[in-house]
Backbone as JSON Lines, residues from 0, in Angstrom:
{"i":0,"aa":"X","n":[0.85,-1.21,0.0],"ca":[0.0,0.0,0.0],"c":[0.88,1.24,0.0]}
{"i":1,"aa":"X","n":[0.29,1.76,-0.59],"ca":[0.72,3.51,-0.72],"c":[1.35,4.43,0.69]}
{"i":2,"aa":"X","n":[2.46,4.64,1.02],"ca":[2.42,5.42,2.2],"c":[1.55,6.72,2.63]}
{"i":3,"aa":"X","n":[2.03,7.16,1.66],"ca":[1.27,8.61,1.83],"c":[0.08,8.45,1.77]}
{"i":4,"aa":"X","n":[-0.69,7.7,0.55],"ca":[-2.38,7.05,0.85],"c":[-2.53,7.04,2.44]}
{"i":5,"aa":"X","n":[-1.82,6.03,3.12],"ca":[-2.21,5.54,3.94],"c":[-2.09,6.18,5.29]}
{"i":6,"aa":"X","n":[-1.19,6.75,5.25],"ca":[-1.16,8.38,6.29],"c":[-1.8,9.33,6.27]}
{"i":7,"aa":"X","n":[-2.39,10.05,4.3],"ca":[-3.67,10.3,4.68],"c":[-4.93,9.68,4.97]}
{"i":8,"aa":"X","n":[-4.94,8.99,4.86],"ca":[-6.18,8.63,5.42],"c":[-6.56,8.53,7.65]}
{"i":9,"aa":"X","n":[-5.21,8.32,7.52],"ca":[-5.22,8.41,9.03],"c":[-5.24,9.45,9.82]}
{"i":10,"aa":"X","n":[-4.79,10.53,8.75],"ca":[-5.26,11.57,9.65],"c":[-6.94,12.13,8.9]}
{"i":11,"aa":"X","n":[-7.17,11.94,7.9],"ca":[-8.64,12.31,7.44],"c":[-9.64,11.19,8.53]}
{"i":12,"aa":"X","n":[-9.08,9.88,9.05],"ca":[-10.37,9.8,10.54],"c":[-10.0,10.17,11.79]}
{"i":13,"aa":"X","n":[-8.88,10.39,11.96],"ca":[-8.36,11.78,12.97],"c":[-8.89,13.17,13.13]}
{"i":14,"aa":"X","n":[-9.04,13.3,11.98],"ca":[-9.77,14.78,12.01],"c":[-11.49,14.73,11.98]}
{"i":15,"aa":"X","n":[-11.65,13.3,11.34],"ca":[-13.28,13.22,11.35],"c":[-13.72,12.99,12.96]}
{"i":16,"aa":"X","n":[-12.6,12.15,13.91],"ca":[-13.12,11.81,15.03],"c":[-12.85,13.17,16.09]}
{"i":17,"aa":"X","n":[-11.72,14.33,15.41],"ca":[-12.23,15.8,16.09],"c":[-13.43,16.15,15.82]}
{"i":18,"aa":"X","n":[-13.64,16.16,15.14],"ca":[-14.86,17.0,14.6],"c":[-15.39,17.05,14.81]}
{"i":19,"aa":"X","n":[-16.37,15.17,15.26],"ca":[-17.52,14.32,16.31],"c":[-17.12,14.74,18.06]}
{"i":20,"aa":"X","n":[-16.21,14.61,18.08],"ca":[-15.55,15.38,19.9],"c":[-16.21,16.7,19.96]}
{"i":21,"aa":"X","n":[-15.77,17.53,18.61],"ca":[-16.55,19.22,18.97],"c":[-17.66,18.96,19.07]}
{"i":22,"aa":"X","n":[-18.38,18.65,17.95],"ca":[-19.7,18.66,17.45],"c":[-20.39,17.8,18.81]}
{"i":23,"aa":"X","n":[-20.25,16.91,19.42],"ca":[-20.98,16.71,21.08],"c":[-20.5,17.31,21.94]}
{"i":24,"aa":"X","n":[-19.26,17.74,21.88],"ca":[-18.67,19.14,23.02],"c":[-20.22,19.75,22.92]}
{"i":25,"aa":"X","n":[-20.29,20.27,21.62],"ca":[-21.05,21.5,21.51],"c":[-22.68,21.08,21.86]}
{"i":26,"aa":"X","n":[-23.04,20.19,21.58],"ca":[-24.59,20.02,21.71],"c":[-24.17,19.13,23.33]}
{"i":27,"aa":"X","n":[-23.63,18.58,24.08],"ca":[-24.05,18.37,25.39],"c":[-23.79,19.95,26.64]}
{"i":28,"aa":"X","n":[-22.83,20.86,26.13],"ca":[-22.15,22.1,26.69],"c":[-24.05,22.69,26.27]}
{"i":29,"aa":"X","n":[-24.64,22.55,25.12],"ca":[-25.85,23.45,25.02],"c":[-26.9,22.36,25.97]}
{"i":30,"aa":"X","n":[-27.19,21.53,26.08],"ca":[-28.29,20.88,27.04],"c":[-28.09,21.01,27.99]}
{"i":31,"aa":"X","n":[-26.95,20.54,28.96],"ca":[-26.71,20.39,30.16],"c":[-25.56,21.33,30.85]}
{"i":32,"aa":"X","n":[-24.91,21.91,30.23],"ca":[-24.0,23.16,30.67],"c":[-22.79,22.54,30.71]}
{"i":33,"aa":"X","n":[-21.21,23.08,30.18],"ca":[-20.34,22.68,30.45],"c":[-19.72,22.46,31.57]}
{"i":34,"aa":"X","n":[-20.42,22.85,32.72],"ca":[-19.49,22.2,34.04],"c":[-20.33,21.1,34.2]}
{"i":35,"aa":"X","n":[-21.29,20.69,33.4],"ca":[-21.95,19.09,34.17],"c":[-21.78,18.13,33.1]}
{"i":36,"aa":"X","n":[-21.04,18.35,31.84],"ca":[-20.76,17.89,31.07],"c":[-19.02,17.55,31.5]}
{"i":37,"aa":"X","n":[-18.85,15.79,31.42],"ca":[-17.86,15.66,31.94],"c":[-17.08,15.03,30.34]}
{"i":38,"aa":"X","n":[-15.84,14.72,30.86],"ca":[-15.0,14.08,29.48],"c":[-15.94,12.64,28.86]}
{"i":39,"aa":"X","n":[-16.02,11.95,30.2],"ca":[-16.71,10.41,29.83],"c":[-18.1,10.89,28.86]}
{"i":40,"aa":"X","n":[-18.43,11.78,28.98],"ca":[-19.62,11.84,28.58],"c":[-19.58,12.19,26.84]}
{"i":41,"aa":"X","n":[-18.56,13.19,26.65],"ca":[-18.39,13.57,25.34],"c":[-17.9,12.3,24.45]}
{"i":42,"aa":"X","n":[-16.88,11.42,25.19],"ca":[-16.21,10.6,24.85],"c":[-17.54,9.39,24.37]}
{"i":43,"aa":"X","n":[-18.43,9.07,25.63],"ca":[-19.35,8.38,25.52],"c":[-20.18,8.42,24.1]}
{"i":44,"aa":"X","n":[-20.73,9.82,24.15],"ca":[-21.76,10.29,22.51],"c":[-20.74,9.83,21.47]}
{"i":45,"aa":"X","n":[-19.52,10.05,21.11],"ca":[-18.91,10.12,19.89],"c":[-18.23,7.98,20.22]}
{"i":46,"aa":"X","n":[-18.8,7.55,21.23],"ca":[-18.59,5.98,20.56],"c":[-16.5,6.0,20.98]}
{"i":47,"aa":"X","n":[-16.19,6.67,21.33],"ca":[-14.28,6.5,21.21],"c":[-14.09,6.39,22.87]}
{"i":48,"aa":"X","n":[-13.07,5.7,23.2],"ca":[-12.46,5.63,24.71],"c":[-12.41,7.12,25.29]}
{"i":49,"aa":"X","n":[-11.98,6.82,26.35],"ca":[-11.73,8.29,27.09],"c":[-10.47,9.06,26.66]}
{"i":50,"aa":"X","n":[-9.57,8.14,26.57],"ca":[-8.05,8.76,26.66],"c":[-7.81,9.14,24.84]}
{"i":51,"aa":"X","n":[-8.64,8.35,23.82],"ca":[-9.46,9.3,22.91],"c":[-9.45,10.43,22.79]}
{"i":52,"aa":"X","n":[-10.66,11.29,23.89],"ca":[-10.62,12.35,23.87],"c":[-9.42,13.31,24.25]}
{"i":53,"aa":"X","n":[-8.62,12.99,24.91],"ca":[-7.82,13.7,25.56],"c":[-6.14,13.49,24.56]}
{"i":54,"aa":"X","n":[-5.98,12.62,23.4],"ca":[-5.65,12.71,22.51],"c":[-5.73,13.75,21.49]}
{"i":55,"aa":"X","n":[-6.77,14.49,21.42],"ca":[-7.38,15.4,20.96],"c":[-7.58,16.85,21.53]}
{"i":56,"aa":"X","n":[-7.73,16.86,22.89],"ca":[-7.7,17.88,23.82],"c":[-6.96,17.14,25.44]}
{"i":57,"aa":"X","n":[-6.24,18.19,25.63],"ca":[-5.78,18.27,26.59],"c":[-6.71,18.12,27.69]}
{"i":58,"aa":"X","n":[-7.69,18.94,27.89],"ca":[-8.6,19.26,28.94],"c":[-9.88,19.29,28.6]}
{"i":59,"aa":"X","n":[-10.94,19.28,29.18],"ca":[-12.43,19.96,28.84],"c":[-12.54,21.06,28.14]}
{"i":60,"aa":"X","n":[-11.85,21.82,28.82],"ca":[-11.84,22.89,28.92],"c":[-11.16,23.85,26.99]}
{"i":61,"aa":"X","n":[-10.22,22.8,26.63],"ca":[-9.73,23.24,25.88],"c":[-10.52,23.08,24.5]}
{"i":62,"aa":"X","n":[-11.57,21.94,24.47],"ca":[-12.67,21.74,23.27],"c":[-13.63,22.87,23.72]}
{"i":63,"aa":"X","n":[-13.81,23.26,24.57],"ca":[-14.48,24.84,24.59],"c":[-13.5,26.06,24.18]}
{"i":64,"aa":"X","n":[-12.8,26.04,24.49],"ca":[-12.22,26.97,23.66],"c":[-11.72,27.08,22.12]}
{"i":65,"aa":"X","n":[-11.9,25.07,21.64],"ca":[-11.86,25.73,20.35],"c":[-13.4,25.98,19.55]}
{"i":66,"aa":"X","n":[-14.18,25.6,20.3],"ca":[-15.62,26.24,19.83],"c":[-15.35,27.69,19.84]}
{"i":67,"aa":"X","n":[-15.05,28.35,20.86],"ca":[-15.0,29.61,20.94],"c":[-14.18,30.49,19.98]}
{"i":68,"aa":"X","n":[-12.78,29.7,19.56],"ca":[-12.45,30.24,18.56],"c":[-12.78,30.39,17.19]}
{"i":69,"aa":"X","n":[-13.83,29.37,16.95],"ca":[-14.5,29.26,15.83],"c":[-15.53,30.36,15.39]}
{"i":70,"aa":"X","n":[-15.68,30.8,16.59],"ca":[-16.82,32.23,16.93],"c":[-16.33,33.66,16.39]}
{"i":71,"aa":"X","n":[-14.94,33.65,16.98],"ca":[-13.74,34.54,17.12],"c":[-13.71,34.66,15.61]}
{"i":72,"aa":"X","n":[-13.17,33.73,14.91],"ca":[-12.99,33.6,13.31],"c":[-13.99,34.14,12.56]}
{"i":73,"aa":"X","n":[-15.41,33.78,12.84],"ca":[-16.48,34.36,12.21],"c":[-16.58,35.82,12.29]}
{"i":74,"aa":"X","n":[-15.85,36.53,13.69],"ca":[-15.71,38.0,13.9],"c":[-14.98,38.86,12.78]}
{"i":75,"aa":"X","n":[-13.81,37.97,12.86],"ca":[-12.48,38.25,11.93],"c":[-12.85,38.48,10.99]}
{"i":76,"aa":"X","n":[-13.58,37.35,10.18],"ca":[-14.06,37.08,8.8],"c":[-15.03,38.4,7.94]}
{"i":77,"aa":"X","n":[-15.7,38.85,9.94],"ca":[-16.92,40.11,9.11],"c":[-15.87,41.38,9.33]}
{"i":78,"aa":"X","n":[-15.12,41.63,9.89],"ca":[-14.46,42.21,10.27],"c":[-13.21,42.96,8.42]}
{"i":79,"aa":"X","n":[-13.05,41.33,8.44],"ca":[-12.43,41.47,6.94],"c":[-12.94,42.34,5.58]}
{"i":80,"aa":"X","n":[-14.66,41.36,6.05],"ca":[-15.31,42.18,4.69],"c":[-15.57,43.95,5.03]}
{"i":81,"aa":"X","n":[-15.87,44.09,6.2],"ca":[-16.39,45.62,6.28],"c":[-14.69,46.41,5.89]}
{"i":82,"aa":"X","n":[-13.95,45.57,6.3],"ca":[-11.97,47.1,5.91],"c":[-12.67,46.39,4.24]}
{"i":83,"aa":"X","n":[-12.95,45.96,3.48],"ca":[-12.31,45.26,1.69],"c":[-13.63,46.19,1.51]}
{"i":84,"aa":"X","n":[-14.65,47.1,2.17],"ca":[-16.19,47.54,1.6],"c":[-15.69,49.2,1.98]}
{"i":85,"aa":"X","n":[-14.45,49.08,2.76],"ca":[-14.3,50.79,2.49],"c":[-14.68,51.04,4.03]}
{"i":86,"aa":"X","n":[-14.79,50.41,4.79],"ca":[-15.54,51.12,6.28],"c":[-13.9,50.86,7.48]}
{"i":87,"aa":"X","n":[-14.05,52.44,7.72],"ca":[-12.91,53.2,8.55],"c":[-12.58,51.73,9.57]}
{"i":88,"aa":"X","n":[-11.15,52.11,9.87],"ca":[-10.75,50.97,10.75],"c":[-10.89,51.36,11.93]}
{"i":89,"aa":"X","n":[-11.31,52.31,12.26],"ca":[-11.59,52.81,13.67],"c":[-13.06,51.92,14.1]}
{"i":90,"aa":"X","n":[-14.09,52.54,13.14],"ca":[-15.61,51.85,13.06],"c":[-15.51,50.11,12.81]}
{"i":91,"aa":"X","n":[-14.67,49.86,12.18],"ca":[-14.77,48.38,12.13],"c":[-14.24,47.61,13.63]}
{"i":92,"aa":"X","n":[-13.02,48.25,14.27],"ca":[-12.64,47.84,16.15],"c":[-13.84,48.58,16.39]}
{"i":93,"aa":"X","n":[-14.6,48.79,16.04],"ca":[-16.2,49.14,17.46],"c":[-17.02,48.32,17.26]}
{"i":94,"aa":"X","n":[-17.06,47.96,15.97],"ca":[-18.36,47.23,15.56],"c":[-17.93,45.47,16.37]}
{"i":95,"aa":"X","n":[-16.61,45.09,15.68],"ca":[-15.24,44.14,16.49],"c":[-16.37,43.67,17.46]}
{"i":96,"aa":"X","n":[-16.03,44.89,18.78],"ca":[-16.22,44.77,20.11],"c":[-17.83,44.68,20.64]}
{"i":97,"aa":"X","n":[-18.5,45.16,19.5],"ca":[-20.33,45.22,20.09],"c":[-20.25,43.57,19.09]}
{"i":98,"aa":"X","n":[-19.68,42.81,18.39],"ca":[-19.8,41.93,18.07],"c":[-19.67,40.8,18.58]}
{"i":99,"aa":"X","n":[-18.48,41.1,19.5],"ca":[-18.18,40.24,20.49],"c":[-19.11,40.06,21.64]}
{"i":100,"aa":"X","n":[-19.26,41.19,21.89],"ca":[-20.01,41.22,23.38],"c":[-21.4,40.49,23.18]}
{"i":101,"aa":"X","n":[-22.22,40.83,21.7],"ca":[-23.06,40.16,21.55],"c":[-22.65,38.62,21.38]}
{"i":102,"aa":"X","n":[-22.0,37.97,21.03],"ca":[-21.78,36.74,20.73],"c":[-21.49,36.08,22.09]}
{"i":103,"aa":"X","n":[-20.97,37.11,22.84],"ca":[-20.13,36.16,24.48],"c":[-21.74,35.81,25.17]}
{"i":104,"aa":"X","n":[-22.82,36.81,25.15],"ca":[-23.77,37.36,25.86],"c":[-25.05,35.85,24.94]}
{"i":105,"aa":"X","n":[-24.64,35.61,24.07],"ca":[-25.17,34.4,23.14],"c":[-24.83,33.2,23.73]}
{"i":106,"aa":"X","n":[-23.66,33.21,23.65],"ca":[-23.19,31.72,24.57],"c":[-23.18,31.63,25.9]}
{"i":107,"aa":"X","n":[-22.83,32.64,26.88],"ca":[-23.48,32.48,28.07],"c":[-22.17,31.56,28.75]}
{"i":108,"aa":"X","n":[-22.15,30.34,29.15],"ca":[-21.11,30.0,30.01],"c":[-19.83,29.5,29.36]}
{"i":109,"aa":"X","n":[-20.28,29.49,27.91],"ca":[-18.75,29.19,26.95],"c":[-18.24,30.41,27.08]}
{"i":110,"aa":"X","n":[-18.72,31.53,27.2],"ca":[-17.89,32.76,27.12],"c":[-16.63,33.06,28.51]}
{"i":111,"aa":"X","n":[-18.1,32.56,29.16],"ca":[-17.37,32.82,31.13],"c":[-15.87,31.49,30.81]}
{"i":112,"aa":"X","n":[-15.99,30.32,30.74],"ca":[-15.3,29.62,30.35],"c":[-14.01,29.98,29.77]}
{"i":113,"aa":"X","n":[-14.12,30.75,28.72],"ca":[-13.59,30.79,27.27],"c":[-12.59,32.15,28.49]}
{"i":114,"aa":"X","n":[-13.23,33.24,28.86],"ca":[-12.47,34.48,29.83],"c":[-11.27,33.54,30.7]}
{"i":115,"aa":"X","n":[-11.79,32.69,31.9],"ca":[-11.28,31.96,32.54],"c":[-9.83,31.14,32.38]}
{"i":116,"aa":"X","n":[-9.97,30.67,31.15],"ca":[-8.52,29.72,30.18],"c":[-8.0,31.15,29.75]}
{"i":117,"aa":"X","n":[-8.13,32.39,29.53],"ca":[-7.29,33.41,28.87],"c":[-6.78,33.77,30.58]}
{"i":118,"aa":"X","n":[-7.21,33.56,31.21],"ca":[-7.26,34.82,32.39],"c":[-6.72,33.45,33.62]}
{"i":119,"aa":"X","n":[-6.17,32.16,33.32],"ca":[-5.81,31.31,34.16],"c":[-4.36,31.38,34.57]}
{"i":120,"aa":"X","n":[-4.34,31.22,35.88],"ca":[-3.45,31.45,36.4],"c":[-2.16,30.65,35.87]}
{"i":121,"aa":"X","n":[-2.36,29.28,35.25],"ca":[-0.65,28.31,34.99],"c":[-0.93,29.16,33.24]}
{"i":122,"aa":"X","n":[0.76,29.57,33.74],"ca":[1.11,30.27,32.35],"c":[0.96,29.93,31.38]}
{"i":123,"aa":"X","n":[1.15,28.19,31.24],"ca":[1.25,27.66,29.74],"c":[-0.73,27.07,29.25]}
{"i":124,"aa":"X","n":[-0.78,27.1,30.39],"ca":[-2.78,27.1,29.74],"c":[-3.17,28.49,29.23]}
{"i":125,"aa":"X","n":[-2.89,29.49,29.9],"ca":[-3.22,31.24,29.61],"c":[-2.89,31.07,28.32]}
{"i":126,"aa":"X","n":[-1.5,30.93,27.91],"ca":[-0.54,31.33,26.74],"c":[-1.15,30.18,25.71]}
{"i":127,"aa":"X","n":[-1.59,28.83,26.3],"ca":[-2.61,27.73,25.19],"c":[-3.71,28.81,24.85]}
{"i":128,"aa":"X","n":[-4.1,29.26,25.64],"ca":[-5.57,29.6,25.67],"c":[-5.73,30.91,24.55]}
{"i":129,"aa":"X","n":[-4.06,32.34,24.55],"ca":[-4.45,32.63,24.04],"c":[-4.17,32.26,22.34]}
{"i":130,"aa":"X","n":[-3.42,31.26,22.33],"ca":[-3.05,30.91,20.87],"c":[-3.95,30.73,20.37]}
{"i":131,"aa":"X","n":[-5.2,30.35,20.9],"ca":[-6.62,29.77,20.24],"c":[-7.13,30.95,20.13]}
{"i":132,"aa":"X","n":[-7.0,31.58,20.94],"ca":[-8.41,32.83,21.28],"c":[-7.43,34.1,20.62]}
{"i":133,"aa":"X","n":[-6.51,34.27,19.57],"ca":[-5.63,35.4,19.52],"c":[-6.7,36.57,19.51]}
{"i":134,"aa":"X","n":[-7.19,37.43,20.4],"ca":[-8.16,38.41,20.45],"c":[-7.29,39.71,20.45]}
{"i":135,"aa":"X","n":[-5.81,39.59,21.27],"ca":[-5.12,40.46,20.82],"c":[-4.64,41.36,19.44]}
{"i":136,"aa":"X","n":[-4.24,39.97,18.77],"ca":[-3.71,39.9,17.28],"c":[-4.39,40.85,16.63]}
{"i":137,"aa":"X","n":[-5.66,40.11,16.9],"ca":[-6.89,41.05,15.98],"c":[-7.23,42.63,15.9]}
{"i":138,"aa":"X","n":[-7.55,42.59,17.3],"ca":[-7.46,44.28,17.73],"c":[-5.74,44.87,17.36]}
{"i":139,"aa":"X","n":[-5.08,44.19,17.0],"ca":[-3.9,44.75,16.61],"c":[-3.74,44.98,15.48]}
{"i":140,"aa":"X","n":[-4.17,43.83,14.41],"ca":[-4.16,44.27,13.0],"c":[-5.19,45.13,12.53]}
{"i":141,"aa":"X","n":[-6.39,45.03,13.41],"ca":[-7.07,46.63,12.99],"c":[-6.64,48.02,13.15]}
{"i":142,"aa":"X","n":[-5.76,47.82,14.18],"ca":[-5.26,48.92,14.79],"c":[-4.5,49.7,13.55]}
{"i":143,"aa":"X","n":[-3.6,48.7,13.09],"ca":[-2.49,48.89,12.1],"c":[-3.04,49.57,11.09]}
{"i":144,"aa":"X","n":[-4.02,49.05,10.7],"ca":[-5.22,49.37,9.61],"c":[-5.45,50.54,9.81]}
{"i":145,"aa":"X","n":[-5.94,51.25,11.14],"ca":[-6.48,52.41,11.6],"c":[-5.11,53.38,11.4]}
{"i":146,"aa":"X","n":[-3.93,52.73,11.92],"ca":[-2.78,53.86,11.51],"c":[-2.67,54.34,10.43]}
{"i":147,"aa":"X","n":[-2.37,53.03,9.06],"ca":[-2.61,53.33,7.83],"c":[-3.31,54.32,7.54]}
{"i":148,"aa":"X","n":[-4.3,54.44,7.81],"ca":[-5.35,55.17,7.59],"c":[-5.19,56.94,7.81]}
{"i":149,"aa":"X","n":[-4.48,56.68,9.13],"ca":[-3.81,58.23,9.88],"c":[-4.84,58.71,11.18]}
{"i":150,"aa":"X","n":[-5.85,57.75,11.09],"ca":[-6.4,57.84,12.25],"c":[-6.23,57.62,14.08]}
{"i":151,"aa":"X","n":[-4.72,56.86,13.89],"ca":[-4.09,56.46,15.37],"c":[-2.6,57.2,15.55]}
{"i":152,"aa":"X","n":[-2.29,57.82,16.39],"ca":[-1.21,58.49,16.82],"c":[-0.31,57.49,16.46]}
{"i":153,"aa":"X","n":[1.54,57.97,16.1],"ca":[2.29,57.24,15.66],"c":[3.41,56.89,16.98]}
{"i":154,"aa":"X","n":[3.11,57.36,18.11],"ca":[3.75,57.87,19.02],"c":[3.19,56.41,20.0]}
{"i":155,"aa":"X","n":[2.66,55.57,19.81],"ca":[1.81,54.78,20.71],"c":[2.35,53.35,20.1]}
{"i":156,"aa":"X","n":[2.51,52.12,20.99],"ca":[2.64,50.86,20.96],"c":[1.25,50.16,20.68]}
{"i":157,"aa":"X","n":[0.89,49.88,19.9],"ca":[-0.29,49.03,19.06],"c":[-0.7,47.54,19.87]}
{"i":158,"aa":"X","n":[0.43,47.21,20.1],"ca":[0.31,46.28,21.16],"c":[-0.2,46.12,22.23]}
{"i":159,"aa":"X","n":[0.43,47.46,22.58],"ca":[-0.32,47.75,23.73],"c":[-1.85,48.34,24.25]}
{"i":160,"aa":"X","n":[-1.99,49.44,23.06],"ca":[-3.47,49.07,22.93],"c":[-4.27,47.86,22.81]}
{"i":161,"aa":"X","n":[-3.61,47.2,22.09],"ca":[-4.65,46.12,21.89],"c":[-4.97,45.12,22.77]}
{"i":162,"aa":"X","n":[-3.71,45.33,23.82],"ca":[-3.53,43.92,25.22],"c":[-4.41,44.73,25.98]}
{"i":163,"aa":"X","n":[-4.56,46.42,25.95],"ca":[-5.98,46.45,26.64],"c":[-7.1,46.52,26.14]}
{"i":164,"aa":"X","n":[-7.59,46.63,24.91],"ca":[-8.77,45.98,24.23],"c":[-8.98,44.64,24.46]}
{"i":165,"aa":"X","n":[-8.14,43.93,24.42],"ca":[-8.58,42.56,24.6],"c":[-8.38,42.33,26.16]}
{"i":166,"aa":"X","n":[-8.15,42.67,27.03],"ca":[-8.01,42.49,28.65],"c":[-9.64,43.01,28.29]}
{"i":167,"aa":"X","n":[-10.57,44.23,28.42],"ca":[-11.7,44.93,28.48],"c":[-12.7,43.75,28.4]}
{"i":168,"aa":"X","n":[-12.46,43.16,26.91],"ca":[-13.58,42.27,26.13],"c":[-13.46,41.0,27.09]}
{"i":169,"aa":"X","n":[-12.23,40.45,27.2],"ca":[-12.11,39.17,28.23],"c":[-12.79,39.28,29.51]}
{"i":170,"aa":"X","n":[-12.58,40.41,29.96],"ca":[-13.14,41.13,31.39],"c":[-14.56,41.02,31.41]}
{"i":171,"aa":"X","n":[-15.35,41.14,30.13],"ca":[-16.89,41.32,29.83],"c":[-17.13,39.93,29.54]}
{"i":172,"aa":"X","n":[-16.35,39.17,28.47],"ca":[-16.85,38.01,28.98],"c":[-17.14,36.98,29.81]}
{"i":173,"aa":"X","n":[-16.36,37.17,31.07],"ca":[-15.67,36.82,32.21],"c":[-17.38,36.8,33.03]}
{"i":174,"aa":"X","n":[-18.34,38.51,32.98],"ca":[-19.27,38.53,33.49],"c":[-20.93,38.62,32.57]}
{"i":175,"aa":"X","n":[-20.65,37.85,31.76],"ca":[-22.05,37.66,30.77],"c":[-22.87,37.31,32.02]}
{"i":176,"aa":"X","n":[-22.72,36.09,32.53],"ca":[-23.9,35.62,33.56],"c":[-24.63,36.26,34.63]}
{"i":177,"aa":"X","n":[-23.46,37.07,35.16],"ca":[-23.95,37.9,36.0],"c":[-24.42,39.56,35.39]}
{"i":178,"aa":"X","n":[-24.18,39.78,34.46],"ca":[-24.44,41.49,33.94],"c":[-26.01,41.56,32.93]}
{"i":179,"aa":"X","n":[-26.38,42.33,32.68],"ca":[-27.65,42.61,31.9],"c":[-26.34,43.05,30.61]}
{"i":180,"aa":"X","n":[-27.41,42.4,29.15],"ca":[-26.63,42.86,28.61],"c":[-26.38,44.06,27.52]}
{"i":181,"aa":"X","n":[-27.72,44.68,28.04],"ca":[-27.61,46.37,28.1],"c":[-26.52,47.49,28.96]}
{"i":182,"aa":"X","n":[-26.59,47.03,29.91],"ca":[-25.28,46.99,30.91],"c":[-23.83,46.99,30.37]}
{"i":183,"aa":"X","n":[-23.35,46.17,29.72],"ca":[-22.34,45.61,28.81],"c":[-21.99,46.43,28.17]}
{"i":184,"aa":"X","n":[-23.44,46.99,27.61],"ca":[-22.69,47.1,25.77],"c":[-22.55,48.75,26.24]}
{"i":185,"aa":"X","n":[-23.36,49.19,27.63],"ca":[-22.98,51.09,27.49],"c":[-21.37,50.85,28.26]}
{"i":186,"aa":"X","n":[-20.9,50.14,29.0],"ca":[-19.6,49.53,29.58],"c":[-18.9,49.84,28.14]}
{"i":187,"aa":"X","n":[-18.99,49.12,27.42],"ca":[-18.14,48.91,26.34],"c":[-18.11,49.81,25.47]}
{"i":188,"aa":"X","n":[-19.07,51.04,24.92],"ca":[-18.94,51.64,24.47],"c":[-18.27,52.86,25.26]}
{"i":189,"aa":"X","n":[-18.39,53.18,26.47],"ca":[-17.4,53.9,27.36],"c":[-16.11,53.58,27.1]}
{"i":190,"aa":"X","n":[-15.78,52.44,27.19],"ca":[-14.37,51.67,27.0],"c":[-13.56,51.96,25.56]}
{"i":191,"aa":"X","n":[-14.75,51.96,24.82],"ca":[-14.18,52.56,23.23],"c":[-13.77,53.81,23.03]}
{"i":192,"aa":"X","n":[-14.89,54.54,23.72],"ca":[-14.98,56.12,23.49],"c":[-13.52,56.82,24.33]}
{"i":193,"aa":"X","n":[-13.1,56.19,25.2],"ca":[-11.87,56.51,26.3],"c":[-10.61,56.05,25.64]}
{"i":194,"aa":"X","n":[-10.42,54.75,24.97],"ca":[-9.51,54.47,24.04],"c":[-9.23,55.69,22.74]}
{"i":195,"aa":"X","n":[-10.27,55.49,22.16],"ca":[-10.32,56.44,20.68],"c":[-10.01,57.57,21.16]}
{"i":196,"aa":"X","n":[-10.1,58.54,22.18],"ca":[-9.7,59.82,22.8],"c":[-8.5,59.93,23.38]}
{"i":197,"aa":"X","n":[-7.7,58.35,23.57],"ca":[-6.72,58.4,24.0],"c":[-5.28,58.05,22.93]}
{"i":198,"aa":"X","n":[-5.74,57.25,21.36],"ca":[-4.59,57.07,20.64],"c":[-5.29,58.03,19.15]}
{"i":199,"aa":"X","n":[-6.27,58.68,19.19],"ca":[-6.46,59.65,18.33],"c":[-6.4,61.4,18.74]}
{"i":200,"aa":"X","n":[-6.17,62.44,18.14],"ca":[-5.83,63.49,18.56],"c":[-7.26,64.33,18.67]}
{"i":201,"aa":"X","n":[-7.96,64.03,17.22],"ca":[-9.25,64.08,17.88],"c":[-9.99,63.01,17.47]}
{"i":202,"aa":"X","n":[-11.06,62.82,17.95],"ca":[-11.92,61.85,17.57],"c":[-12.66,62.37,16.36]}
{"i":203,"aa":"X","n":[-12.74,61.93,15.0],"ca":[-13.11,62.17,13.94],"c":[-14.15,61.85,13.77]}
């Protein structure tokens, strides 16, 4: 037999048996909530051993976060089309952030979850957590966008804006459960309006 045939194929039911792991991640995390949703159980729906799953994910915790990044991507993605349709990169990081907040405020304890693995105390889960969740990145390459543009002071670390844009949004997702999410979104638009006044000279 073919090597390469036969290696792909091993990873094409490798990737089919991720896929079945998310895909009951995701529908037992929506019936019964992800803290009562245990490994045996995901492992159980998709028919594969336990140590199966954990072949695949490290933790529980970490097949919720790649749901969550899948969310994240869909942000990116609209995010993409509104800079390629002509709309200011300033307005596209606002829209970003009321996008997010609506989506965290949608999922409800994947979000609280999803805050938690960014915001965990052992360094190398945080630093897992944010490779999945790059929320920084993002608010950074808009940022860049926004400089291009001439709309962001040249005098300022981009980075650093953006590690507090994304600290803000993590922070909000952190309290979906407990906040109204009218509450949130005037939070967040404060949070914008104090940024934009702080790396623009004026607000345009």
């Amino acid at each position: 037999m073919n090597f390469a045939f036969e290696v792909g194929r091993r990873e094409r039911k490798r990737q089919a048996v991720h896929e079945n792991l998310l895909e009951a991640g995701r529908e037992l995390f929506r019936t019964q909530g992800i803290g009562r949703t245990t490994v045996d159980d995901i492992a159980h729906a998709v028919d594969v051993a336990r140590q199966t799953f954990f072949n695949h994910f490290p933790y529980k915790e970490a097949l919720a976060l790649e749901l969550g990044a899948g969310r994240v991507q869909t942000v990116a993605d609209g995010a993409r089309a509104l800079l390629e349709a002509g709309t200011p990169a300033l307005d596209v990081l606002q829209q970003i952030g009321a996008w997010m907040l609506d989506m965290a405020c949608d999922q409800g304890e994947l979000a609280v979850v999803v805050a938690r693995e960014l915001l965990h105390p052992e360094a190398d889960r945080a630093t897992s957590a944010e490779r999945q969740m790059p929320l920084q990145g993002l608010f950074e390459a808009i940022l860049q966008q926004a400089r291009e543009e001439g709309a962001v002071r040249d005098d300022l670390s981009l980075q650093v804006v953006a590690t507090g844009l994304s600290g803000v949004v993590t922070g909000m997702f952190a309290r979906v459960l407990r906040a109204k999410r009218e509450d949130l979104q005037t939070e967040l638009a404060i949070c914008f309006d104090m940024v934009f006044n702080g790396i623009t000279d004026r607000r345009r």
